[in-house]
C-alpha positions as CSV (number, residue, x, y, z in Angstrom):
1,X,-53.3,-43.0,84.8
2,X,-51.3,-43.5,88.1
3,X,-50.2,-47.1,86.3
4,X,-48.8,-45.6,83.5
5,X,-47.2,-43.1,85.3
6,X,-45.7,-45.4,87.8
7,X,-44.4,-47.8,85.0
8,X,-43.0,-44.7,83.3
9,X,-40.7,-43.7,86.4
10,X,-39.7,-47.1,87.2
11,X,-38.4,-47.8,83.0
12,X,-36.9,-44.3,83.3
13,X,-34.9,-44.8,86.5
14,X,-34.3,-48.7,85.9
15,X,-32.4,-46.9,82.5
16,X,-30.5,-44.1,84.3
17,X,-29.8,-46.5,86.8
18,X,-27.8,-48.8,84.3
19,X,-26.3,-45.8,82.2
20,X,-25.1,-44.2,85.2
21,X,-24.1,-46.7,87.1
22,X,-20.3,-46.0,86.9
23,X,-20.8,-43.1,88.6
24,X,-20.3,-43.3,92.4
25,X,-23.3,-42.2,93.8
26,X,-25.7,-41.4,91.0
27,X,-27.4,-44.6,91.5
28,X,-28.1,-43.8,95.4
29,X,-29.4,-40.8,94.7
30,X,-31.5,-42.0,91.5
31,X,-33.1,-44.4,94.2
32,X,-33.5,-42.4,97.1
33,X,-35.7,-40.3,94.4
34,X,-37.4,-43.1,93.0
35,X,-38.4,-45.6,95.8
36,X,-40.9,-42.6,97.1
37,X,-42.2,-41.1,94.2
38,X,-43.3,-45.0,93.3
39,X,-44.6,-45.6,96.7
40,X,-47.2,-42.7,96.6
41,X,-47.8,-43.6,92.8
42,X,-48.5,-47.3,93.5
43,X,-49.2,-47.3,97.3
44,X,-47.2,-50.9,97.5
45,X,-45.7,-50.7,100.6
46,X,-43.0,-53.7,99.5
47,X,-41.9,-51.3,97.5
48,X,-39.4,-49.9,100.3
49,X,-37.9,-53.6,100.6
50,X,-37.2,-54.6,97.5
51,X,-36.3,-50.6,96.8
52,X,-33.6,-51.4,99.3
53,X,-32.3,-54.6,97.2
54,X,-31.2,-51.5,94.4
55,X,-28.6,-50.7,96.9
56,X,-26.3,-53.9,96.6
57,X,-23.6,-53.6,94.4
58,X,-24.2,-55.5,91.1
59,X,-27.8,-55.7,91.6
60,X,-28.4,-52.7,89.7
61,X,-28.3,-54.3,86.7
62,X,-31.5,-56.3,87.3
63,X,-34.8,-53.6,86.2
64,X,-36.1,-54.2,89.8
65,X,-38.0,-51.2,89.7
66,X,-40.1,-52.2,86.4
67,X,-40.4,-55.8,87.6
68,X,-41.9,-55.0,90.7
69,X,-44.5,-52.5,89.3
70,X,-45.4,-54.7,86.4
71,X,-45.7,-57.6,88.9
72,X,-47.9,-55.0,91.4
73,X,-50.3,-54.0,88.4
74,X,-50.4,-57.7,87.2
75,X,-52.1,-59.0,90.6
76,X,-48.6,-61.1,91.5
77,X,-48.1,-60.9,94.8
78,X,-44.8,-62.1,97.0
């Protein structure tokens, strides 16, 4: 159920994070949020690095946070 969930949040912010993008600051925020609520839904502790790669401009149009839970559930490691 956690998998689901965990996908859920990172399709969700990996959406608001595109749509809101052109705001300054929504997209900070929307990660600060995200990164931990995925962390204790996933327990990946990579999570925080790449979570940190949403915070280079230009790099928030790449779905990072469904990429990185799909690859987590998948058995992919890095």
């Amino acid at each position: 159920m956690k998998e689901l969930a965990a996908l859920a949040v990172a399709i969700i912010s990996d959406v608001l994070d595109y749509l809101g993008g052109f705001i300054p600051g929504f997209g900070d925020i929307l990660d600060m949020i995200t990164i931990p609520v995925l962390f204790y839904l996933t327990g990946y502790n990579k999570l925080m690095l790449v979570g940190a790669a949403e915070f280079i401009p230009l790099v928030d149009f790449i779905p990072t946070y469904t990429i990185l839970v799909l690859m987590h559930y998948s058995g992919v490691r890095f």
